[in-house]
PDB file of N, CA, C and O in Angstrom:
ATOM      1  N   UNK A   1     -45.505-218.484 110.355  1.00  0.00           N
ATOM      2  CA  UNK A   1     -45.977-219.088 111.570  1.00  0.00           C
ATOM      3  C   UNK A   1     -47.455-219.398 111.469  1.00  0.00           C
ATOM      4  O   UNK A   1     -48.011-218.906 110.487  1.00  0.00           O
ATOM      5  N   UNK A   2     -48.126-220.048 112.211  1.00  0.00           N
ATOM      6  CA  UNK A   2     -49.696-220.264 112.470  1.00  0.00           C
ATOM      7  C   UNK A   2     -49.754-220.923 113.786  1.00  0.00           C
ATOM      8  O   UNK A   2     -48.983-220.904 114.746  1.00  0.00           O
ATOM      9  N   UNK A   3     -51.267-221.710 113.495  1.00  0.00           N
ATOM     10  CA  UNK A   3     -51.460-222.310 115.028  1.00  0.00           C
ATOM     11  C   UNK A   3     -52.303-223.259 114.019  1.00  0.00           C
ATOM     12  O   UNK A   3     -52.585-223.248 112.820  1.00  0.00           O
ATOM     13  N   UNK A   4     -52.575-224.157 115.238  1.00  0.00           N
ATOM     14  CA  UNK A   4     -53.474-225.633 114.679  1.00  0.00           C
ATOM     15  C   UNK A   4     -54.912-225.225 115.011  1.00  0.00           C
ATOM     16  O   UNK A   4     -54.973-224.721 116.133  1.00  0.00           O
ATOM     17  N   UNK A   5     -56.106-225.292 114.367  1.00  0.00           N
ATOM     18  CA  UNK A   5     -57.508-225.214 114.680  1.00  0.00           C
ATOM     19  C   UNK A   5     -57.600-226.428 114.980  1.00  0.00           C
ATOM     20  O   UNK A   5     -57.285-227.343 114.219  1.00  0.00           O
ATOM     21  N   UNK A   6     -58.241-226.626 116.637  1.00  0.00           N
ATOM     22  CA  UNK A   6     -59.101-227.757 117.114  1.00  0.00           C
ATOM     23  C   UNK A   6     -60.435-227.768 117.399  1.00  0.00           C
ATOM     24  O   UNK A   6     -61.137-226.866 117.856  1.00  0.00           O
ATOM     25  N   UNK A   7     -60.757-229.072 117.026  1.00  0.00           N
ATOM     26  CA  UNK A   7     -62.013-229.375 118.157  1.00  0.00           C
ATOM     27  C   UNK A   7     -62.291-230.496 119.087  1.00  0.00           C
ATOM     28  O   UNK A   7     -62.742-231.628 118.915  1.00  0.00           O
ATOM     29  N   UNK A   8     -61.997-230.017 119.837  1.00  0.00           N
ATOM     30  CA  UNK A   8     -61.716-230.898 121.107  1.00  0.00           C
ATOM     31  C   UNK A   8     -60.080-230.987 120.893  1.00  0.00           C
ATOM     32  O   UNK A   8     -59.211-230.115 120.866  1.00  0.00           O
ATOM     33  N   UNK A   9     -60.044-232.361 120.759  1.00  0.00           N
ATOM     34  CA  UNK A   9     -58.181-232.920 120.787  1.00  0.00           C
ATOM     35  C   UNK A   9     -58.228-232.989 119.042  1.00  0.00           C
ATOM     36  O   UNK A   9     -57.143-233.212 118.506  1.00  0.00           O
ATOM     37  N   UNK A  10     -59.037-232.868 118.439  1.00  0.00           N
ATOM     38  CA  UNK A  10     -58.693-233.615 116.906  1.00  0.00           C
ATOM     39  C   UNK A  10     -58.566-232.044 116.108  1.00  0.00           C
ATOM     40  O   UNK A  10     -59.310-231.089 116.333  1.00  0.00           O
ATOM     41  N   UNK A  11     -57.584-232.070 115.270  1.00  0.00           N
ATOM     42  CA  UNK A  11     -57.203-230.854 114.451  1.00  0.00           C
ATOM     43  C   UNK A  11     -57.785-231.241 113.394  1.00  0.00           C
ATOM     44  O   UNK A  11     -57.801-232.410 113.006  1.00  0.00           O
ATOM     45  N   UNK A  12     -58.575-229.824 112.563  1.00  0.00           N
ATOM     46  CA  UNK A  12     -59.354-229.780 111.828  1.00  0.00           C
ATOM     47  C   UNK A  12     -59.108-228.836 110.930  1.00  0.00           C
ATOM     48  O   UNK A  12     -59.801-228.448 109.988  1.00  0.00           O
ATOM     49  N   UNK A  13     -57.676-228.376 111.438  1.00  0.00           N
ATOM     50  CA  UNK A  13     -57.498-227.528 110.097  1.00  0.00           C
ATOM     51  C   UNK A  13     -56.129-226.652 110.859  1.00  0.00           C
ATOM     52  O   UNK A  13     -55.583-227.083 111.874  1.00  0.00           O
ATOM     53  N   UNK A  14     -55.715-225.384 110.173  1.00  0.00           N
ATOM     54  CA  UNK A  14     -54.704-224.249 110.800  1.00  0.00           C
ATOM     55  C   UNK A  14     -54.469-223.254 110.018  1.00  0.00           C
ATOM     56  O   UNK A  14     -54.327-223.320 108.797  1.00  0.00           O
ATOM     57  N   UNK A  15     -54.411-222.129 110.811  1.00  0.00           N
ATOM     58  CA  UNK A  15     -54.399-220.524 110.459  1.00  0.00           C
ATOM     59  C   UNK A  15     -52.338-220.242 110.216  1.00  0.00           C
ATOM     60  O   UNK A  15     -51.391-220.633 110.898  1.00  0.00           O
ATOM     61  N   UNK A  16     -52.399-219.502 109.083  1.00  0.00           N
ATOM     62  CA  UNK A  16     -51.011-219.797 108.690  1.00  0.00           C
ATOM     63  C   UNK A  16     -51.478-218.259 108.766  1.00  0.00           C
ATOM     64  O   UNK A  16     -52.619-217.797 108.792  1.00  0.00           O
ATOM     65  N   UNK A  17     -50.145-217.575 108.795  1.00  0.00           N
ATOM     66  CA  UNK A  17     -49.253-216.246 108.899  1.00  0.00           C
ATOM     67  C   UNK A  17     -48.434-216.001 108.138  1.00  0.00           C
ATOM     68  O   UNK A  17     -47.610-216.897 107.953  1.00  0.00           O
ATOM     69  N   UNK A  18     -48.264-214.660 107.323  1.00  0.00           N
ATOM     70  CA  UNK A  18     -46.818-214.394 106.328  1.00  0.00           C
ATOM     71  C   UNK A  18     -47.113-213.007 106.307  1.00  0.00           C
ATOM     72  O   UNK A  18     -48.263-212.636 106.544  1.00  0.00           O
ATOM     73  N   UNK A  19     -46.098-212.096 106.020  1.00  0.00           N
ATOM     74  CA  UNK A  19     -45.878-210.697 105.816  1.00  0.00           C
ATOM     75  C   UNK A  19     -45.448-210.323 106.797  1.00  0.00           C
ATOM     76  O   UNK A  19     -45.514-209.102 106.656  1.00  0.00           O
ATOM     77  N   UNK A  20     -44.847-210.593 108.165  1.00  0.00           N
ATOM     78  CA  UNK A  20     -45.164-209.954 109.094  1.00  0.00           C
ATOM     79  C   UNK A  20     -43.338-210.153 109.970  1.00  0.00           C
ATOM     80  O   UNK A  20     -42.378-210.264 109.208  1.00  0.00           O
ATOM     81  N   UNK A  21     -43.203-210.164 110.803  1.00  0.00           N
ATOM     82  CA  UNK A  21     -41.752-210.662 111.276  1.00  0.00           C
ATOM     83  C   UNK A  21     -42.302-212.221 111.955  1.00  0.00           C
ATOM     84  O   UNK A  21     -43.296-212.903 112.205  1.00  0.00           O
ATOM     85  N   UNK A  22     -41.630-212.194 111.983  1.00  0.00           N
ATOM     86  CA  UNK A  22     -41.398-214.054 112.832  1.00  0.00           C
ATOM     87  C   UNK A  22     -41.469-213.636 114.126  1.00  0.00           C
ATOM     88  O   UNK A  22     -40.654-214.459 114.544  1.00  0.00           O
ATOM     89  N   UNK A  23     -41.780-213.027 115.101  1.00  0.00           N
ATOM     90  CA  UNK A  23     -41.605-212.658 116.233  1.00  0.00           C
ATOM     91  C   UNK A  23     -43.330-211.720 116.644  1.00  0.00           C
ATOM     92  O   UNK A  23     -43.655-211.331 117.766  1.00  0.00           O
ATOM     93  N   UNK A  24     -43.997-211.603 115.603  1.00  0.00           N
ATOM     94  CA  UNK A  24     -44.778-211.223 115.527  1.00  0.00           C
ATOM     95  C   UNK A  24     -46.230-211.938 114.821  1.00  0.00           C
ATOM     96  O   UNK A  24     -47.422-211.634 114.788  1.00  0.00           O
ATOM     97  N   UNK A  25     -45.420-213.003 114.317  1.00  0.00           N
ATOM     98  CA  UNK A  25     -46.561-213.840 114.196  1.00  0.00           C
ATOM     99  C   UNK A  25     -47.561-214.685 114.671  1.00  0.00           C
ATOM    100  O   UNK A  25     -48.624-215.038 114.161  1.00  0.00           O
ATOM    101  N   UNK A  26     -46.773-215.076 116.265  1.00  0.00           N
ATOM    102  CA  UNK A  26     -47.966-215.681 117.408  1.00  0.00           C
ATOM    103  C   UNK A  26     -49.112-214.936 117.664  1.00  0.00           C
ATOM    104  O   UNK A  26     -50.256-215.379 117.766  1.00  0.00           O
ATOM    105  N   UNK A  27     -48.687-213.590 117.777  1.00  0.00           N
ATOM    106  CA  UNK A  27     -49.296-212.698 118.054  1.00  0.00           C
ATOM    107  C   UNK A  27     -50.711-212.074 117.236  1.00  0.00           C
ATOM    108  O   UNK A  27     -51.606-211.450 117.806  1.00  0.00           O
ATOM    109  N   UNK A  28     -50.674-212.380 115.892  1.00  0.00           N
ATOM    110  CA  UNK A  28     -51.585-212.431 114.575  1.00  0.00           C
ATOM    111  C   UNK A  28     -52.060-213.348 114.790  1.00  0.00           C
ATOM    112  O   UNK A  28     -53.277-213.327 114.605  1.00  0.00           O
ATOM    113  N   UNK A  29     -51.374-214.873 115.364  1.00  0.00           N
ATOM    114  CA  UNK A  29     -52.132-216.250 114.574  1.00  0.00           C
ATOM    115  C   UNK A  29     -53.335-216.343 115.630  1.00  0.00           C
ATOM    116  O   UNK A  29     -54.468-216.693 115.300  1.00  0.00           O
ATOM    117  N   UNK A  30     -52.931-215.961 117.053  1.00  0.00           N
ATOM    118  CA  UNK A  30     -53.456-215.628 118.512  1.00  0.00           C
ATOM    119  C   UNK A  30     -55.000-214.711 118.291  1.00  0.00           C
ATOM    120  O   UNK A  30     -56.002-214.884 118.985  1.00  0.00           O
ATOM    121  N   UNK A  31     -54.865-213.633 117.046  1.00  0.00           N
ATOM    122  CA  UNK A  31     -55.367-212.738 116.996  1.00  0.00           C
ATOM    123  C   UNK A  31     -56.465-213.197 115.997  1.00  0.00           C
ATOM    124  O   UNK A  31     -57.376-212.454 115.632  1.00  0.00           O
ATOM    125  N   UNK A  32     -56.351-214.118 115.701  1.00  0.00           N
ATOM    126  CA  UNK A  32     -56.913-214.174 114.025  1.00  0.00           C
ATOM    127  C   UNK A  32     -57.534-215.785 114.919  1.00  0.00           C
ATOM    128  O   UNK A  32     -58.688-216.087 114.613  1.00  0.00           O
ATOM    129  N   UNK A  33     -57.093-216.374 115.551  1.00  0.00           N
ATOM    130  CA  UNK A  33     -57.634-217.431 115.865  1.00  0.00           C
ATOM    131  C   UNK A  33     -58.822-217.224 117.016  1.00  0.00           C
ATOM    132  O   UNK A  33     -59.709-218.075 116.942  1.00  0.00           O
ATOM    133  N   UNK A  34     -58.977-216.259 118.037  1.00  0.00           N
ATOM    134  CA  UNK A  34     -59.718-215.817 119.373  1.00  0.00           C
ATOM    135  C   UNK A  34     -60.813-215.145 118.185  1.00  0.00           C
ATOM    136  O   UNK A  34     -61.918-215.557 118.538  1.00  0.00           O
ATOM    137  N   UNK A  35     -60.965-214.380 117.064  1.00  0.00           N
ATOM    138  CA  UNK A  35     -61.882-214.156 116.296  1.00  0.00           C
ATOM    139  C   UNK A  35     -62.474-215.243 115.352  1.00  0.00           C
ATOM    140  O   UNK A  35     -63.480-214.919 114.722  1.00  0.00           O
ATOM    141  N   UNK A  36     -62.198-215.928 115.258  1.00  0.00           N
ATOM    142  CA  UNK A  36     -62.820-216.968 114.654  1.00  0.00           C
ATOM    143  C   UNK A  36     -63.436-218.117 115.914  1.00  0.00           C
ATOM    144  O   UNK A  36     -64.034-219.154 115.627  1.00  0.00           O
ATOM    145  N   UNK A  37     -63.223-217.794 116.908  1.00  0.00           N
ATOM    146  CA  UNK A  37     -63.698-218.805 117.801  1.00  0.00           C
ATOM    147  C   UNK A  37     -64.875-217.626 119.080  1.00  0.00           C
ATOM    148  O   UNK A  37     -65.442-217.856 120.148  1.00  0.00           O
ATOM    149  N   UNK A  38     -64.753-216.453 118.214  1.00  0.00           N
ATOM    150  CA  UNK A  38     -65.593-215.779 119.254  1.00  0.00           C
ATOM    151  C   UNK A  38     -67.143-215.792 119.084  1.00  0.00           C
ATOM    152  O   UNK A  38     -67.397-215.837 117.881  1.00  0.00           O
ATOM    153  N   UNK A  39     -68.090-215.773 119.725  1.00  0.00           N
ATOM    154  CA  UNK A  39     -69.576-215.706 119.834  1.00  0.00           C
ATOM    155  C   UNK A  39     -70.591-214.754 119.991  1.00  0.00           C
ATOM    156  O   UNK A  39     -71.768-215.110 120.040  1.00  0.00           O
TER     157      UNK A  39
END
C-alpha cells in the first residue's frame, strides 16, 4: 500500500509500504507521511 505525496493538486512523488498486513498499511503510509510533512 502507500499514499501519493502532494503539493498543492500536483503529485510529486509517493510513500510505498511492505512488510506489514494490508489492513495495516494506511495506517504506516498515514504515519510515515504526517512525519515528513511535520514542522
Amino acid at each position: 500500500g502507500g499514499v501519493p505525496l502532494r503539493i498543492g493538486d500536483t503529485v510529486v512523488g509517493g510513500l510505498g509500504i511492505s512488510g506489514v498486513r494490508s489492513s495495516e498499511d494506511g495506517q504506516v503510509a498515514a504515519a510515515g507521511l504526517a512525519a515528513l510533512t511535520a514542522e
